[in-house]
C-alpha positions as CSV (number, residue, x, y, z in Angstrom):
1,X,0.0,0.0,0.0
2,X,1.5,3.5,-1.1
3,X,0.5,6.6,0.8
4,X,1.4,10.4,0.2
5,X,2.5,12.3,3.7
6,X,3.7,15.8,3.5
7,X,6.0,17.1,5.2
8,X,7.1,21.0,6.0
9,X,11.1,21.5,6.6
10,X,13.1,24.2,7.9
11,X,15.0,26.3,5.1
12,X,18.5,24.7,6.6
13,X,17.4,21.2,6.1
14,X,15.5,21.7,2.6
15,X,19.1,22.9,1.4
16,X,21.0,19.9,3.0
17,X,18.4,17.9,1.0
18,X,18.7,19.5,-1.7
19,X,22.6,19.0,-1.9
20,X,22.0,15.4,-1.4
21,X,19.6,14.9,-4.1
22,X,21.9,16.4,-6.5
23,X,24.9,14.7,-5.5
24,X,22.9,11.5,-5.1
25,X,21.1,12.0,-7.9
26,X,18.0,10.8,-6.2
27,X,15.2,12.0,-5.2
28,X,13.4,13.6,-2.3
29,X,11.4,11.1,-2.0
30,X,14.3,8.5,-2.4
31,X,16.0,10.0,0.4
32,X,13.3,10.9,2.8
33,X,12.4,7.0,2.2
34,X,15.8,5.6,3.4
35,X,15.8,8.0,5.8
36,X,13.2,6.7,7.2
37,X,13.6,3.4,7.4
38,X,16.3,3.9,8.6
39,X,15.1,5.9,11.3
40,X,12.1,2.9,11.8
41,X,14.7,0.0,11.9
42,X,16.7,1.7,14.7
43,X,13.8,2.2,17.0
44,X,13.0,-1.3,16.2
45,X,16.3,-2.2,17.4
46,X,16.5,0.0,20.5
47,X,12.8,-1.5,21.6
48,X,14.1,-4.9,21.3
49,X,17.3,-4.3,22.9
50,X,15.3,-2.5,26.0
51,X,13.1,-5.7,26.4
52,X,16.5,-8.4,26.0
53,X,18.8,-6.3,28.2
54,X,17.1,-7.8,31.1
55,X,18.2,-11.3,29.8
56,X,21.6,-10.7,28.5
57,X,22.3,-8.7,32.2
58,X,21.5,-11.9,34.4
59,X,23.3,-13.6,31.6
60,X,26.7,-11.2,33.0
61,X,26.3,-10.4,29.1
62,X,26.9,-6.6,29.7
63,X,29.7,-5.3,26.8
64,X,29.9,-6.2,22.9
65,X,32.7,-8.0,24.4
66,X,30.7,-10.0,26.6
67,X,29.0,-11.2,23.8
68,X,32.1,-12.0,21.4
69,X,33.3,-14.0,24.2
70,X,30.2,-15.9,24.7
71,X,29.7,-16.4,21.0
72,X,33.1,-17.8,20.1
């Protein structure tokens, strides 16, 4: 399902955009897009981490080296 949202920007972004698109040579809508997913993917990521933390914690998984420890 498409949808249409719009969106109003502040002069200083709409230029950043704008340098992007034309040194992209994307669109607006191209980059807006990735943005946000990208955006959506993180907050995915940070909600998940907030509910596993917990876990990993009691686990004495605290540190990515923790982890690279427990994984190898």
């Amino acid at each position: 399902m498409k949808g249409t949202i719009t969106i109003r920007l502040t002069g200083k972004l709409q230029k950043e955009l704008d340098v992007i698109v034309k040194a992209e040579k994307a669109s607006k809508s191209e980059i807006i897009r990735d943005a946000l997913e990208r955006y959506l993917a993180l907050r995915r990521f940070q909600q998940l981490r907030k509910k596993v933390l917990p876990f990993a914690e009691a686990q004495g998984l605290i540190t990515d080296e923790d982890i690279f420890k427990a994984i190898s």
